[in-house]
Steps between C-alpha positions, in 0.01 A plus 500: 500500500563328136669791320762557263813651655508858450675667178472153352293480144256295445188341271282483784400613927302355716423696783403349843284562777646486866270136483629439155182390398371843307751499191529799250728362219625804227617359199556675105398388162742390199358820351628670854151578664504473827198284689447417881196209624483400843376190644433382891549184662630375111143623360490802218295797650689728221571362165795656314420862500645818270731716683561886409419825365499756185614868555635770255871343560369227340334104625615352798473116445765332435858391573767292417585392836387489869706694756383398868678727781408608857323214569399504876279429765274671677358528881355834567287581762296823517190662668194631315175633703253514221495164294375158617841419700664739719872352497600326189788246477593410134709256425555468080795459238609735290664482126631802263517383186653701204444524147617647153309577255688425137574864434660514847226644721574387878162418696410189725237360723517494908290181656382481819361191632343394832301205576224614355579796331698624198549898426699579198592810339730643191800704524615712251890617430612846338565442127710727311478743751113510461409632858097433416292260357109460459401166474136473313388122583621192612562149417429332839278239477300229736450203324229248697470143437182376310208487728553763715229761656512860582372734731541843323349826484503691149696866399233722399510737225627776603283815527185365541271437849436766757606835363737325266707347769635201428656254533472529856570077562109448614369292209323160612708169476419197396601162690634144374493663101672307262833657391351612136189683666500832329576811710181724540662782306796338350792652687610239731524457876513723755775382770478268723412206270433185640563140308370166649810260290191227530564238763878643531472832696394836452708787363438874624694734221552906576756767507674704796729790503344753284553847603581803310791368278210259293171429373268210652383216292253216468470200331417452152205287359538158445736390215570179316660221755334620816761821468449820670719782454556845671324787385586891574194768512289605207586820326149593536526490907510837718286649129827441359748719731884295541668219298365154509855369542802546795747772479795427730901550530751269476599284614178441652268238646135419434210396719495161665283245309384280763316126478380331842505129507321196705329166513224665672403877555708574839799595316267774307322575791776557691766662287732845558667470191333840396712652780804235536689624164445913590663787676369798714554778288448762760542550836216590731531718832116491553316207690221424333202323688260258343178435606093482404339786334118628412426591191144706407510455120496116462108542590461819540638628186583830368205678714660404800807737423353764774624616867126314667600165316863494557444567841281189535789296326744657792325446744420127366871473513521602836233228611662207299846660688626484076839720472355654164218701311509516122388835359418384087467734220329799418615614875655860323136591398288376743688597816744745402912491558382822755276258709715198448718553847166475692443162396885431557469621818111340575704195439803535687266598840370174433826339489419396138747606187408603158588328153396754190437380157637700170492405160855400357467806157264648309684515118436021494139471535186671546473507824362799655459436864723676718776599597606428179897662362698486865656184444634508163699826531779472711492855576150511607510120676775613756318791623130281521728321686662713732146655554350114630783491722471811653104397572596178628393287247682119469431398175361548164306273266573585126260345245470489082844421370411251185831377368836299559728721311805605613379887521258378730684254720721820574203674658452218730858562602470871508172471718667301765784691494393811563219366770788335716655796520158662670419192684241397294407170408373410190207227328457495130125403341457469159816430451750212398676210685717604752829299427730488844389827577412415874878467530630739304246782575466569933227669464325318246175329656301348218351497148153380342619321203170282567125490375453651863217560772371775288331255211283344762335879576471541084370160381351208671727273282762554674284435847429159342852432382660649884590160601664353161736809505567440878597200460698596247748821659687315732673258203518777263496906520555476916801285497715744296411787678299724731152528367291754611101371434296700769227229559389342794133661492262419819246656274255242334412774240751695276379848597439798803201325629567180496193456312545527132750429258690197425466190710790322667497125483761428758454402864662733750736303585650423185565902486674458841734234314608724232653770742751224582474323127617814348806678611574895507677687743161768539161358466252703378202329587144579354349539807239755572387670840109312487735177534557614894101421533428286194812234507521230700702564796748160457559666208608845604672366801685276262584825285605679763790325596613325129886597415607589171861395525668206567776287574414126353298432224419119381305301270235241636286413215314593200483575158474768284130614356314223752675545925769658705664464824753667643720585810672823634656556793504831639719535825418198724111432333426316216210548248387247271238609247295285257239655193330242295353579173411137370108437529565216710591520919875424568649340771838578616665308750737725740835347574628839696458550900559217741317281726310698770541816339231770468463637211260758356303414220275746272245324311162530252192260697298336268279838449823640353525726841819572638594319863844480690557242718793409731601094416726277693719296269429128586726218343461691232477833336102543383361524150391832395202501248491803295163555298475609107627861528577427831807496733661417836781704705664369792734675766748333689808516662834509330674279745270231436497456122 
């Protein structure tokens, strides 16, 4: 590791990977700014990039000298049951670096870098005896070499969509944009952002470690010299309720910045960065179990909120063997919290469990579906929540939160909190990134964040564009968190009958891919109870038994916007799943499973029909075609790949 000895000043740090080939180097102006870039294998992924921040103490940007202590390495290993890998060995090298501003203000930089990975945050010293500060924006830039292309997804204006809900992170992205392509409403980014550094790599940039103590942020529109810089929320977000800045005492820390780096997309792919650099910050002494769930509203919608139809949706459950029933708004009205234990316990005869939807406040929006003002008042939220525990309920699905601001990242925390402590676990729709929260929250299980299943019921736009943002999840949203989409429909039709509505475009077997594609603990899958008689039965079968956690995940091919395939392991089976969303047939040639092996492939014929057939590897592995808006899975065993 090529760093400075500790306590020693300097002009300038590089900071190593383990490989020594991903190198952060932190260096200050003659005017005293401080700038980091960071270049792999020699080439610059990073060009020299602002550090700091401005609070009410005063800027934090500059400094006369470089202070580099506790320099270390790392080798952690850790277990994590709801991500893409269950036990997580990371290896990386860490640098504190300290600063002074010129009126004497002590703050500094920590790096963390892996081989593929660099997470950096600020820390923050008392000054004066100040115990507080609130910082307002920030410096921190990402400065991309000319010629570089980005994968982004634009901030909304806040208060506007749905009920005045947003931004809820499900705006449309556009793929391969040149860097000074306007944002759609002029706010930035939402996080993750992805960069392809032209023929050098690709850079994935996002943030971990928010909880309580800060607000989340994005990244700012394009600026002069291919810079981006971080943003905080909009005043305007949550109709105006909290600060736009961070409140926190000193000394203090902020969120992890974090940028993913690689020739090719594995490394992004791959990456547990988001989780790597975090800390539990509670205790659980509940097990929670994961599983498949069945969820009426997706195409049933709000009518479907009724004892008859619920039923139906258990007892689908109970057919499909699915741990899980989702019970969506409206549920206080239509059934009644008197004649809610009957469903609880239609459900539990059945050995099926119940999730039940509320919205996250009623004083942010106009939303008016209910139960609306339980989860906002901590008062009233702990005794909703002793009540679902007492029924038997596992978990709760709270929806409509609009914002990033620190007032409302401490209702995330507050939600989970008090649902741990009743068992309960917890997914988030309409809602923001999670950021390490599958780590630092045991009973958190997912989050939306995502233009989800829910377009393709409204709009047969977002039928025709299902495979583009497929193919899109797995390099950006999915591989920074748990993403909660609720698709995989067996119905060829967006409604009851499977006779009207919207039209889905995709074969069946390309929705079997995405239920290994995209990763979440619980799977809420838009299947309906006609889908027993209507679906094909290679289909169901294959539903029956998919996972929804695993142990391995790895990149095979693809690229964003046009193919994907992937690989998870779960136990001793492996799953590899290909979507293709080009208008031309792809061929992908296998290299997993050995010679003589059976394996179990799941395929579209050339009528676009799903067909499973058992294959013996010869010499080699076989080529799997997969149509336009078509896909392959195949099955096979862990010991052989």
């Amino acid at each position: 590791m090529a760093l400075t000895l500790a306590g020693m000043k300097a002009i300038a740090f590089d900071i190593k990977s383990p490989d020594e080939k991903l190198v952060v180097n932190v260096d200050k102006s003659k005017s005293g700014r401080i700038t980091y870039m960071v270049t792999l294998d020699g080439d610059t992924i990073i060009k020299k990039s602002p550090l700091g921040f401005n609070s009410n103490l005063g800027a934090y940007d500059r400094t006369e000298s470089i202070i580099a202590h506790d320099i270390k390495s790392i080798d952690e290993t850790y277990k994590l049951d709801r991500i893409k890998k269950s036990e997580i060995n990371f290896k990386a090298n860490e640098a504190v670096l300290d600063f002074i501003t010129p009126d004497g203000r002590k703050w500094g930089v920590t790096f963390i870098v892996s081989d593929n990975d660099i997470a950096f945050r600020y820390n923050v010293e008392k000054y004066k005896g100040t115990g507080s500060i609130y910082i307002d924006s920030e410096n921190t830039g990402f400065c991309f070499p000319k010629g570089t292309t980005t994968f982004l997804s634009p901030q909304s204006d806040p208060m506007i969509g749905w009920k005045r809900t947003k931004p809820s992170y499900e705006e449309e992205y556009l793929a391969d944009a040149p860097m000074d392509t306007p944002s759609k409403y002029g706010h930035g980014y939402t996080f993750p952002c992805l960069f392809k550094i032209g023929d050098k790599g690709w850079a994935l940039v996002s943030e971990t470690d928010v909880d309580s103590y800060y607000c989340a942020s994005h990244l700012s529109d394009y600026k002069l010299g291919g810079m981006y810089t971080i943003d905080y929320p909009m005043p305007g977000e949550n109709n105006g309720n909290g600060n736009a800045g961070a409140a926190m005492a000193l000394p203090g820390k902020t969120p992890w910045r974090t940028i993913t780096v690689g020739r090719d997309l594995a490394p992004i792919v791959e990456t547990t960065i988001p989780w790597d650099v975090v800390e539990p910050r509670y205790e659980s002494e509940h097990d929670y179990k994961y599983g498949r769930g069945t969820w009426s509203w997706i195409l049933w919608q709000d009518d479907s909120i009724n004892l008859d139809d619920l039923k139906k949706y258990v007892d689908l459950a109970k057919a499909m063997g699915y741990e899980y029933v989702l019970v969506d708004n409206w549920w206080d009205n239509n059934i009644g919290r008197d004649r809610l234990p009957e469903l609880v316990e239609y459900a539990r005869e059945r050995g099926v469990d119940v999730f039940m939807w509320y919205s996250s406040s009623g004083y942010w929006n106009d939303i008016e579906q209910g139960p609306i003002n339980y989860m906002d008042n901590p008062i009233v939220r702990k005794r909703e929540m002793r009540w679902l525990r007492d029924l038997g309920v596992k978990g709760i699905k709270v929806d409509f939160f609009g914002g990033d601001k620190q007032e409302t990242m401490r209702l995330y925390e507050a939600i989970l909190s008090d649902a741990d402590d009743n068992g309960l676990m917890v997914i988030f729709h309409g809602c923001t990134l999670p950021r390490g929260w599958e780590r630092m929250y045991p009973n958190y299980v997912g989050s939306e964040a995502v233009l989800a299943s829910e377009n393709i019921y409204f709009d047969q736009h977002f039928c025709d564009e299902e495979a583009f943002n497929a193919t899109l999840h797995p390099f950006i949203r999915n591989t920074v968190g748990c993403m909660e989409f609720g698709g995989c429909f067996m119905n060829k039709r967006m409604s009851r009958g499977n006779d009207k509505g919207n039209r889905r475009v995709t074969s069946d077997v390309f929705e079997l891919a995405t239920t290994i594609l995209f990763q979440n603990p619980i799977q809420n899958f838009a299947l309906a109870p006609n889908n027993l008689k209507d679906a094909p039965e290679v289909c169901m079968d294959f539903l029956r038994d998919v996972p929804t956690t695993w142990d391995e995940t790895r990149f095979i091919a693809g690229y964003p916007g046009k193919y994907v395939v992937l690989a998870r392991r779960h136990a001793d089976k492996w799953y590899i799943a290909g979507v293709n969303a080009t208008a031309a047939p792809i061929e992908v040639q296998l290299t997993q499973g050995t010679k003589g092996q059976t394996i179990i492939v799941y395929s579209d014929n050339e009528n676009g029909e799903p067909v499973r057939n058992e294959v013996v590897i010869g010499k080699k592995a076989p080529k799997l075609k997969m149509n336009p808006r078509g896909g392959f899975v195949v099955v096979l065993d862990a010991a052989d790949i």
